[in-house]
C-alpha positions as CSV (number, residue, x, y, z in Angstrom):
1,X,-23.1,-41.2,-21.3
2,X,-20.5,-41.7,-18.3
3,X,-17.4,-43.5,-18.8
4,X,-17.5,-47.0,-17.2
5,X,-14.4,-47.5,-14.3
6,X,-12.9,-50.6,-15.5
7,X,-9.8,-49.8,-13.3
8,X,-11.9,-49.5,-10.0
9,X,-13.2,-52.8,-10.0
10,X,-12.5,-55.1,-7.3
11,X,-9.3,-57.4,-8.6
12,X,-11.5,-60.3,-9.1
13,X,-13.7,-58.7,-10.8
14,X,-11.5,-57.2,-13.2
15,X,-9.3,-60.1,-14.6
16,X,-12.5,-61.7,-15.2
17,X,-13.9,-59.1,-17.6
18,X,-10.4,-58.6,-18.9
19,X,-10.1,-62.4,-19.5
20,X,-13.0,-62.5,-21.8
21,X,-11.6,-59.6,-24.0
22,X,-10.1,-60.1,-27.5
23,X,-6.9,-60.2,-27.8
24,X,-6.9,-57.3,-29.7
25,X,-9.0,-55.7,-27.1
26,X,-6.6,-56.4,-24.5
27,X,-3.8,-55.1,-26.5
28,X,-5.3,-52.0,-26.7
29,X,-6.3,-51.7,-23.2
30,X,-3.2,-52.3,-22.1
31,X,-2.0,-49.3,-23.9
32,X,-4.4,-46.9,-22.1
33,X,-1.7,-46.6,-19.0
34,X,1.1,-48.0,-17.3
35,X,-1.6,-49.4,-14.5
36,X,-3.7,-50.6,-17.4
37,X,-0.3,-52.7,-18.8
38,X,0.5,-54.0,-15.8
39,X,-3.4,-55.4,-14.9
40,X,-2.6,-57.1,-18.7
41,X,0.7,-58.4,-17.9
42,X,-0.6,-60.2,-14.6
43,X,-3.5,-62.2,-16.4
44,X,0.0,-63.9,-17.5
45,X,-1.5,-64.3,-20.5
46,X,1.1,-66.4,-23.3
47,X,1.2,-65.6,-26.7
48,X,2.9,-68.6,-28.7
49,X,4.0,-65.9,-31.2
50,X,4.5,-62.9,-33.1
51,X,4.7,-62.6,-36.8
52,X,5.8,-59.6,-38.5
53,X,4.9,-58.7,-42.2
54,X,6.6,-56.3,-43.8
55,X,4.8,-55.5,-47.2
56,X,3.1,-52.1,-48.5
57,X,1.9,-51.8,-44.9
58,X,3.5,-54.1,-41.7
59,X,0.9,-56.5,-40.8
60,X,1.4,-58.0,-36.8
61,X,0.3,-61.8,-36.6
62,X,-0.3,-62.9,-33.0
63,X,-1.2,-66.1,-32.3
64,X,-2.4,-67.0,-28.1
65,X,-1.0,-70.0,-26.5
66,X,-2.9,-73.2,-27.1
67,X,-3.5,-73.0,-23.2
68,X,-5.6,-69.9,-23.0
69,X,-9.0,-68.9,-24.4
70,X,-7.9,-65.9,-25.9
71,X,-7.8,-66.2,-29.8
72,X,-5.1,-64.7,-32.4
73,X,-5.0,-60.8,-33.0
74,X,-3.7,-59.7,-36.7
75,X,-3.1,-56.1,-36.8
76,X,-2.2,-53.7,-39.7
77,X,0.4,-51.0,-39.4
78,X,-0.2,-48.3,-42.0
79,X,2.4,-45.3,-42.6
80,X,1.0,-42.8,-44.8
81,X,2.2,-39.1,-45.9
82,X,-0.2,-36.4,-44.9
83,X,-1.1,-34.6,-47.8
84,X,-1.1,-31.2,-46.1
85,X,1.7,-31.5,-44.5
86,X,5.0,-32.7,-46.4
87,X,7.0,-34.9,-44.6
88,X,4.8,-35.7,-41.7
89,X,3.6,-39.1,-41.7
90,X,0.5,-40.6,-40.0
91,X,0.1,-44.0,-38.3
92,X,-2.7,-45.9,-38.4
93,X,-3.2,-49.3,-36.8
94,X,-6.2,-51.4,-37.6
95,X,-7.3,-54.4,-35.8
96,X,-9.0,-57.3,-37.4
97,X,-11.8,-56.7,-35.8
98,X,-12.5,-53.4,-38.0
99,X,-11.2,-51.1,-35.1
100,X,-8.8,-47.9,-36.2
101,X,-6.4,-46.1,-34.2
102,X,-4.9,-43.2,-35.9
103,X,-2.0,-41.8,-34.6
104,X,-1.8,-44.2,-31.4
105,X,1.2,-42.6,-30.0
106,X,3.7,-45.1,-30.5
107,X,5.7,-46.1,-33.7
108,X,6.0,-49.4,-35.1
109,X,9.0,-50.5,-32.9
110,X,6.9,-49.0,-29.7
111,X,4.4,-51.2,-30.8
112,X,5.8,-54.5,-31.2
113,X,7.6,-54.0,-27.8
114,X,4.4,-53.2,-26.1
115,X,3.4,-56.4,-27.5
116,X,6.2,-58.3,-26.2
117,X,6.3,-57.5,-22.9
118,X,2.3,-58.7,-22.6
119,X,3.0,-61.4,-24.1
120,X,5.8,-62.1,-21.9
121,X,8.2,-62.6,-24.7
122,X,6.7,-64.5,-27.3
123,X,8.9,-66.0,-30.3
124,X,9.4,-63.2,-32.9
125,X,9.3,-64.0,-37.3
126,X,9.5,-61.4,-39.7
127,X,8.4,-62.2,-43.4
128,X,9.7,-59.7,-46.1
129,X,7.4,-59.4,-48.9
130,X,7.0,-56.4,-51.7
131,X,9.2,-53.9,-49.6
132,X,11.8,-52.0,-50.6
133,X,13.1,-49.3,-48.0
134,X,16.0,-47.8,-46.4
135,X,17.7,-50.9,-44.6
136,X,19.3,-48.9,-41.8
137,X,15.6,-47.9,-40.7
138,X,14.4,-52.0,-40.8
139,X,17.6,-53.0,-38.7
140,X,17.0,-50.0,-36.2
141,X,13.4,-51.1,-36.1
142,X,13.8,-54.8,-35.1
143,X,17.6,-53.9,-33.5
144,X,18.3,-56.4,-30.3
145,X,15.6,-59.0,-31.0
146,X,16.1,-62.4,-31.0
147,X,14.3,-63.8,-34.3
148,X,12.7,-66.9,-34.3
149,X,12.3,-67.6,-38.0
150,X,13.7,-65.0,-41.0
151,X,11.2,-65.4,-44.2
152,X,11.3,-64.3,-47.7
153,X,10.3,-65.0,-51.3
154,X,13.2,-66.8,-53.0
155,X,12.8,-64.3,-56.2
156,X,13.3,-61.0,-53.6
157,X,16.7,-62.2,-53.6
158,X,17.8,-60.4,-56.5
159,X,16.4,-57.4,-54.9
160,X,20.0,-55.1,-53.0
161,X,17.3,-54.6,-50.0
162,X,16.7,-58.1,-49.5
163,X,20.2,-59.3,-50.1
164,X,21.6,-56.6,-47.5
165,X,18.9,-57.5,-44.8
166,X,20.0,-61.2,-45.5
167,X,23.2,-60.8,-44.4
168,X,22.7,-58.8,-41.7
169,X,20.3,-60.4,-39.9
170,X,23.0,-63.6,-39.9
171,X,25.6,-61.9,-39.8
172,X,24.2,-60.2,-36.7
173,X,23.4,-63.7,-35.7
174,X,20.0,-62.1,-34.9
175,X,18.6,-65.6,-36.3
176,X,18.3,-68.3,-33.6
């Protein structure tokens, strides 16, 4: 079986097949090359925006812009240990569509900022939920974004981790 060239499609051509992709699809594609990212970006595509879940695993949440056909993408970020290697960890994004992408090259951060630039810098939540981690890594990992909304359970705030990320997400004034 050859491999279809997608890229070598006339212009037209392309950002119709790429128009009729799933989000998630898109996404994806978009992460194949820089070429690939930029074809994305110029479909100007708007995503209304991104919602980030931080529980056993972090879930993404993106919901399109009421203006384009393009439905919502959910996507689950999975760190696991490898058995046979201590230390090492493995990354394994699943879409909702059933699709899995084990080790994609990119960390979670690298992820959500390949997002946001498709996107063209949709509004950013994160929801806390059944985490407790090493705070520094959390507030390296969403460092220099503007959040949108800042969301957890009212009974997590007995819980040191969510009481520090609390306060430094406003004293940070990293909350709009």
């Amino acid at each position: 079986m050859s491999i279809f060239p997608l890229l070598n499609l006339p212009e037209k051509s392309l950002n119709y097949v790429l128009r009729r992709m799933p989000l998630t699809e898109l996404i994806g594609f978009a992460l194949i090359s820089q070429t690939a990212k930029n074809h994305v970006e110029n479909l100007n595509i708007k995503m209304r925006d991104v919602l980030v879940g931080l529980e056993d695993n972090i879930r993404f949440y993106i919901r399109a812009d009421r203006n384009n056909f393009v439905a919502s993408a959910f996507f689950s970020f999975d760190i696991n240990q490898v058995l046979e290697q201590p230390g090492k960890r493995e990354f394994i994004l699943k879409t909702s569509e059933g699709q899995t992408w084990t080790n994609p090259g990119l960390g979670v951060r690298q992820f959500l900022d390949h997002v946001l630039e498709i996107g063209h810098h949709p509004e950013l939540s994160i929801f806390f939920n059944k985490i407790d981690c090493d705070e520094d890594t959390i507030c390296d990992m969403f460092d220099v974004l503007a959040l949108e909304t800042f969301a957890m359970y009212i009974g997590n705030f007995v819980n040191i981790f969510y009481q520090k990320m609390l306060k430094y997400y406003l004293k940070n004034k990293k909350v709009q």
